[in-house]
C-alpha positions in Angstrom: -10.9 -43.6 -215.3 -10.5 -41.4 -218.4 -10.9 -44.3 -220.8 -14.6 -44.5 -218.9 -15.1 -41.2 -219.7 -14.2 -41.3 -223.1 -16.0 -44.3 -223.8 -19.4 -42.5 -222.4 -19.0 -39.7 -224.3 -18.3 -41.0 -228.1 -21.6 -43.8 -227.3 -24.1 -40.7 -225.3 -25.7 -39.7 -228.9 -27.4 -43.5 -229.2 -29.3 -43.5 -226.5 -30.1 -39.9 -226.8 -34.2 -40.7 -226.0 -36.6 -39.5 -223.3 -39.4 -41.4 -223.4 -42.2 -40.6 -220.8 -45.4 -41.7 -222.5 -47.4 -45.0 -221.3 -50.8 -46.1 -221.2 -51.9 -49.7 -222.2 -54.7 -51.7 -221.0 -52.8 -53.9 -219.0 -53.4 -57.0 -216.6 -52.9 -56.7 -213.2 -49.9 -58.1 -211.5 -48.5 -59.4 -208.0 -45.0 -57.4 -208.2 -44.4 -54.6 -206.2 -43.1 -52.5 -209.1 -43.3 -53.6 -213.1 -42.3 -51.6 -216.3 -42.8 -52.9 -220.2 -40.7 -50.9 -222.5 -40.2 -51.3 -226.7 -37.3 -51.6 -227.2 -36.4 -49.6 -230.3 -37.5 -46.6 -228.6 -37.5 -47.0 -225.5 -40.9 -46.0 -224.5 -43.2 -47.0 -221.9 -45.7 -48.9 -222.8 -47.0 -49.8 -219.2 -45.6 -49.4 -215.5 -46.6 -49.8 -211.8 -45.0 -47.6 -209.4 -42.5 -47.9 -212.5 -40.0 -45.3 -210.8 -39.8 -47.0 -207.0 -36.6 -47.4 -205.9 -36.2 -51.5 -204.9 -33.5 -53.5 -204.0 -33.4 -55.9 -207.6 -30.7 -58.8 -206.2 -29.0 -60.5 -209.1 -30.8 -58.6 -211.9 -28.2 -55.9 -210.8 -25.4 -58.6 -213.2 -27.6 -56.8 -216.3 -25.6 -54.2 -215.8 -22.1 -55.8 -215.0 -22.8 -57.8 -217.8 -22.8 -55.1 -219.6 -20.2 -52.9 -217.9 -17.6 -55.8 -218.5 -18.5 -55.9 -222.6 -18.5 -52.2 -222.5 -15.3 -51.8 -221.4 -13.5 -54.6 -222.9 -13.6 -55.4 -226.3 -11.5 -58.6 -225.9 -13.1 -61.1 -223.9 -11.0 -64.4 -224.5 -8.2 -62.3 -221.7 -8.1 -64.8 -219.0 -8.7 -63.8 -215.5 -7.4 -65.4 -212.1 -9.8 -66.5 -209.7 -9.3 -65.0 -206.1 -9.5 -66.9 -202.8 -12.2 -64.3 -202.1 -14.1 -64.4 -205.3 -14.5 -68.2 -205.1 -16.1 -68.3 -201.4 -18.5 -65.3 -202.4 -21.3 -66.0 -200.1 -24.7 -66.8 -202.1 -25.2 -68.4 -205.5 -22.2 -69.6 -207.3 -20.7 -71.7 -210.4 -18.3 -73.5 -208.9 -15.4 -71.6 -209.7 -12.1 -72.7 -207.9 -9.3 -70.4 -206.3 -6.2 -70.1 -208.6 -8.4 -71.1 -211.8 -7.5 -68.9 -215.3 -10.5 -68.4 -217.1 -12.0 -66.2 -220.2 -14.2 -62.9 -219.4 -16.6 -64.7 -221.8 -16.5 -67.9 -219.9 -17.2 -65.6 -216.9 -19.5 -63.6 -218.4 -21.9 -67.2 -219.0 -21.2 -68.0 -215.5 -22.7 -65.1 -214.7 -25.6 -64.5 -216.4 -26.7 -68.5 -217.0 -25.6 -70.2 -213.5 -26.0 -66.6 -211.6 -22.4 -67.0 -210.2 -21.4 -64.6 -207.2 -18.1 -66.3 -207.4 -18.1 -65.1 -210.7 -19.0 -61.8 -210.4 -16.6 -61.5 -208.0 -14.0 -63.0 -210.3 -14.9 -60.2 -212.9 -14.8 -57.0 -210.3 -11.0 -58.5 -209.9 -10.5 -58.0 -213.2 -11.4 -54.7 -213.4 -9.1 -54.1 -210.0 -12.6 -53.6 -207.9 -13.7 -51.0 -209.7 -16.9 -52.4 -211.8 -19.8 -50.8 -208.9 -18.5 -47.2 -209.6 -18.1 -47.7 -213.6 -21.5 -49.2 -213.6 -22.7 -46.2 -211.7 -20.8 -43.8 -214.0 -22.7 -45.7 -217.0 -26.7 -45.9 -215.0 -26.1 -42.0 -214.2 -23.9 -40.0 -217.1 -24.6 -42.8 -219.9 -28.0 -43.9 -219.6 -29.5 -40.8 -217.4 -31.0 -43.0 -214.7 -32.0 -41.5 -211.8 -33.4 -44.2 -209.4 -30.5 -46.8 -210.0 -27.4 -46.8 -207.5 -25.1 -50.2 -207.6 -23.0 -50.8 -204.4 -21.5 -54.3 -205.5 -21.5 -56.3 -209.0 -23.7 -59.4 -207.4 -26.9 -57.6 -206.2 -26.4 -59.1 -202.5 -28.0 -56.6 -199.8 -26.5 -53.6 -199.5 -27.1 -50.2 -198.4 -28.0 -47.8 -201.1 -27.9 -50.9 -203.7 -31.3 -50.0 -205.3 -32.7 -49.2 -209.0 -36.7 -49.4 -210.5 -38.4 -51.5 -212.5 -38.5 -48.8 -215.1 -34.4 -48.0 -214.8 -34.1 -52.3 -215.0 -36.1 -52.3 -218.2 -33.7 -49.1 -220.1 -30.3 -51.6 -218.6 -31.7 -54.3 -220.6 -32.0 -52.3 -223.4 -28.9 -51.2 -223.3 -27.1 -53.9 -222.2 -28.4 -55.6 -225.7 -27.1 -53.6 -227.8 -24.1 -55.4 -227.6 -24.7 -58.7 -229.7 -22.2 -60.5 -227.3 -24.8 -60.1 -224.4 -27.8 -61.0 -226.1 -26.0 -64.1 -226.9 -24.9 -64.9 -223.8 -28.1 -63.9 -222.1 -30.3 -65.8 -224.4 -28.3 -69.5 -223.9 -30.1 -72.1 -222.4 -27.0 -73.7 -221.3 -23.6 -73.8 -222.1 -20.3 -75.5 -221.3 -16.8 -73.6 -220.1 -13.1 -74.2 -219.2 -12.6 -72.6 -215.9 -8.9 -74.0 -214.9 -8.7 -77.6 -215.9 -12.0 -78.2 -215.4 -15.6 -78.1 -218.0 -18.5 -76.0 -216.2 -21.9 -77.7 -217.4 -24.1 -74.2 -217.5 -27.8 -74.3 -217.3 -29.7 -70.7 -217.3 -32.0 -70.4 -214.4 -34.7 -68.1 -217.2 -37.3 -70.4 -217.5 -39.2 -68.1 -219.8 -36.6 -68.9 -222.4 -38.1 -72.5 -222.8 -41.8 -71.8 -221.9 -42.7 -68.1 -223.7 -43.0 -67.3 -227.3 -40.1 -64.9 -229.1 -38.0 -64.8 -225.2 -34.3 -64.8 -226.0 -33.0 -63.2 -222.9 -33.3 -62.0 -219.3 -31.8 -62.2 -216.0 -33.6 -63.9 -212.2 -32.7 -62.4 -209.3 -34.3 -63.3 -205.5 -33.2 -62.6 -202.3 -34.9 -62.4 -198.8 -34.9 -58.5 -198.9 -35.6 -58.4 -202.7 -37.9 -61.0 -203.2 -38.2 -62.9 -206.7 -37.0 -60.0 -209.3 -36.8 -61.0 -213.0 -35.7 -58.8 -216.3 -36.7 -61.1 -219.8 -37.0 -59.9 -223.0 -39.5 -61.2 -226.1 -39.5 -60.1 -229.8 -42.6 -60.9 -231.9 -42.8 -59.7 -235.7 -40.1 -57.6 -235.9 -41.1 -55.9 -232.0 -39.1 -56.0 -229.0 -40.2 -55.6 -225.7 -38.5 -55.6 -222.5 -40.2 -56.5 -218.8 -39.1 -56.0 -215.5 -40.6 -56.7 -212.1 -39.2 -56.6 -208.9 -40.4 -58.0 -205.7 -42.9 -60.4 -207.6 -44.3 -63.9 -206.0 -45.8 -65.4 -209.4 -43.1 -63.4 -211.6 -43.1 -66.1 -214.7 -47.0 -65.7 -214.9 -46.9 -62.2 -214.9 -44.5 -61.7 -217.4 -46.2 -64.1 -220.2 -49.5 -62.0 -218.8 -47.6 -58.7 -219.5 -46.4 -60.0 -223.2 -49.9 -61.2 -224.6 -51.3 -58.0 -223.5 -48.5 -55.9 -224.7 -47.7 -57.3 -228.4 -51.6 -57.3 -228.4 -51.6 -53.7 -227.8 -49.7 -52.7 -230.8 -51.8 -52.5 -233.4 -49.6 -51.0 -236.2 -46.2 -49.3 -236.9 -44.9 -46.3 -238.6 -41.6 -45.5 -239.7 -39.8 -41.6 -239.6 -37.4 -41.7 -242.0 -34.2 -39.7 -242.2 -34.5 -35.9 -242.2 -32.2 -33.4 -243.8 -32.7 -29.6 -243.3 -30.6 -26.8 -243.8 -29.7 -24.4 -240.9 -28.5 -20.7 -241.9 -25.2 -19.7 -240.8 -23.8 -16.4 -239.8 -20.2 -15.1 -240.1 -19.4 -18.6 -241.9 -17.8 -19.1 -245.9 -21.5 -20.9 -245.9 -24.9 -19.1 -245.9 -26.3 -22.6 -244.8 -24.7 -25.9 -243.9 -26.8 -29.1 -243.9 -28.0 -31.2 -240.7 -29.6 -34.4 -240.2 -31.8 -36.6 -238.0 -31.8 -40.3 -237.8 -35.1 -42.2 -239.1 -36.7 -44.0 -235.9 -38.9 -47.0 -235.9 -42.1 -47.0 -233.4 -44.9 -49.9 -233.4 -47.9 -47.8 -232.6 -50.6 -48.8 -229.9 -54.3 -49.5 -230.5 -55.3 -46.0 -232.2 -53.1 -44.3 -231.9 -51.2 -41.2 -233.8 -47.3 -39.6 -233.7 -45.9 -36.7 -234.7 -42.9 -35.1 -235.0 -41.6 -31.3 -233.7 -38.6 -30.3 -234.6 -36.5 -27.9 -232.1 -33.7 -26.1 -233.6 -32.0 -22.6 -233.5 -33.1 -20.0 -236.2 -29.0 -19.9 -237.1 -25.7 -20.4 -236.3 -23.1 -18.8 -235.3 -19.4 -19.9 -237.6 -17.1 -21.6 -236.7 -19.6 -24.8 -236.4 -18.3 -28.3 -236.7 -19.9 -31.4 -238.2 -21.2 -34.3 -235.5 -22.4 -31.1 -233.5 -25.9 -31.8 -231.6 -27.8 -28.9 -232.1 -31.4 -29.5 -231.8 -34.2 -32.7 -231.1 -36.9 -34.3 -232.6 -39.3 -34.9 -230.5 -41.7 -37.9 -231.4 -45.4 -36.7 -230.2 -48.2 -38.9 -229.2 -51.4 -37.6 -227.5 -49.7 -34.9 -226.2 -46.6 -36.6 -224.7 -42.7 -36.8 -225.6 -43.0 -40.6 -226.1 -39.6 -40.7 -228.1 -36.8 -38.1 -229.2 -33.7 -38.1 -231.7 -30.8 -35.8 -231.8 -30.5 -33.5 -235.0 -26.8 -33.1 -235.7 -24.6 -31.3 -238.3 -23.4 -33.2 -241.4 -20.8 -30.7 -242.4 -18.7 -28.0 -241.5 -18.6 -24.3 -241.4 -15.8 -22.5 -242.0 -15.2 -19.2 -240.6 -15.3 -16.1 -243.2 -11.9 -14.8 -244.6 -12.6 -11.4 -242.3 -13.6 -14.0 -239.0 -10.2 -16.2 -240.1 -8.1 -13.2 -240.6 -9.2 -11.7 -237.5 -8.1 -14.9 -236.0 -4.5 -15.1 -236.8 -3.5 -11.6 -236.6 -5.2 -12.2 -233.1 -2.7 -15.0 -232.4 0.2 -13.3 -233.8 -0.2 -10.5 -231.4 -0.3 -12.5 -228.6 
């Protein structure tokens, strides 16, 4: 478990956002709860009862997907299939007890066929512990706080639940890793499981029928209904859509698109800022911190600006990576976007500070 930790902490600063803003003129839609994100920022762009905590079936493989990529970097290490992972109850790839197969041949059972077995086969791998590292990554990683997993297949469970809006900020996250996009975005594929070829045909019919879709994940069961995640990217914009408990879920989505893309109007760039922040009891009267340039498409009239929050000064000994402010990204009003502002360089204590600092240890 401290390898999760680790992991969490050193990747927290890229998803350091807090989007809250929303507000297109959207269509209306049959699912129970829907979000639209952008991607690059991560704001809302529209939501219905965005925050409602659902039960999201086998969307909830975004996020074991992503888990399993997360956590290991080498995905051609083979993997036993389990008497128990290959009569998983529900939908499956045909995965046999006793077969050796890749995490990435896995990982497109998963996502393309919608394999329980495979899942299952996966969760093994990781010695049953994949619900509570995907928990640890929803919760501390991602700061969602209507999204609780229980298994790695998205069968009924108790307290197996997340929101339209938390399904939408997975996604996002789950593709920035390349691999999953990849995966996520094949319209079939072919695998060795044991000595046996799979013949892999992705159940996302939006990949075939909508303009710019290159990913997603379907999910449906009785208690759910029909839940679906997809993603589209159209001049250089990416959006991300989730609905959950949706009868007529493909229509909706290519409804939600057109009206989306259509909604953003322009795009602005912040570039790269550079400020100096006074120091006290530093070498240094100043040292030098940055914040990362940010890319928003802008909506139908509209204007963003930025507010910077930092302290008036320092206090030495300060260390460069240090967070020590935000930029918030301001549109009519609301936080719709935020980037950390961190230190570039170090301070070094003064000689009186150092000094102080040995003798200290010497006496001790």
């Amino acid at each position: 478990m401290k390898k999760i930790i680790v992991i969490i902490t050193a990747a927290a600063t890229a998803f350091f956002l807090s989007p809250v803003g929303y507000g297109a003129d959207m269509p209306t839609v049959s699912a129970r709860a829907a979000a639209v994100i952008e991607a690059a920022s991560g704001r809302v762009i529209f939501q219905k009862n965005g925050d409602e905590r659902l039960p999201m079936a086998s969307t909830t493989k975004i996020m074991t997907a992503a888990a399993v990529i997360m956590m290991e970097e080498n995905l051609e290490k083979t993997a036993v299939v389990s008497e128990a992972a290959a009569t998983a109850s529900g939908s499956s790839a045909g995965l046999r007890a006793g077969d050796e197969i890749t995490l990435r041949a896995l990982l497109y059972c998963l996502m393309l066929e919608s394999g329980n077995d495979a899942a299952e086969a996966l969760n093994g791998f990781f010695h049953g512990a994949l619900p509570e590292i995907m928990n640890i990554i929803a919760k501390e990683h991602l700061g969602l706080k209507n999204t609780r997993f229980q298994n790695v297949h998205g069968l009924p469970a108790k307290d197996h639940y997340s929101s339209a809006k938390d399904l939408a900020y997975i996604m996002r996250f789950a593709l920035s890793y390349k691999t999953f996009g990849e995966i996520s975005g094949s319209v079939s594929a072919s695998v060795k499981s044991g000595s046996r070829t799979l013949y892999l045909q992705n159940h996302n019919r939006l990949l075939r029928e909508l303009s710019g879709c290159d990913g997603g994940k379907t999910g449906f069961t009785s208690e759910a209904g029909r839940c679906l995640v997809s993603t589209a990217e159209r001049g250089g914009v990416r959006l991300i859509c989730a609905t959950l408990d949706d009868p007529d879920d493909w229509r909706d989505h290519a409804a939600l698109y057109e009206a989306a893309f259509a909604s953003i109007s322009g795009e602005t760039v912040f570039p790269k800022r550079r400020r100096e922040i006074a120091v006290a009891g530093g070498v240094k009267e100043k040292i030098a911190a940055v914040t990362d340039g940010i890319f928003l498409p802008l909506l139908e009239g509209e204007t963003v600006v930025e507010r910077a929050s930092v302290p008036a000064f320092l206090y030495s000994p300060a260390r460069a990576g240090d967070v020590i402010g935000v930029m918030e990204y301001i549109s009519d009003g609301e936080i719709i976007a935020s980037r950390p502002i961190y230190l570039v360089e170090d301070s070094e204590p003064s000689f009186f500070e150092a000094f102080a600092v040995f003798f200290l240890k010497l006496w001790l």
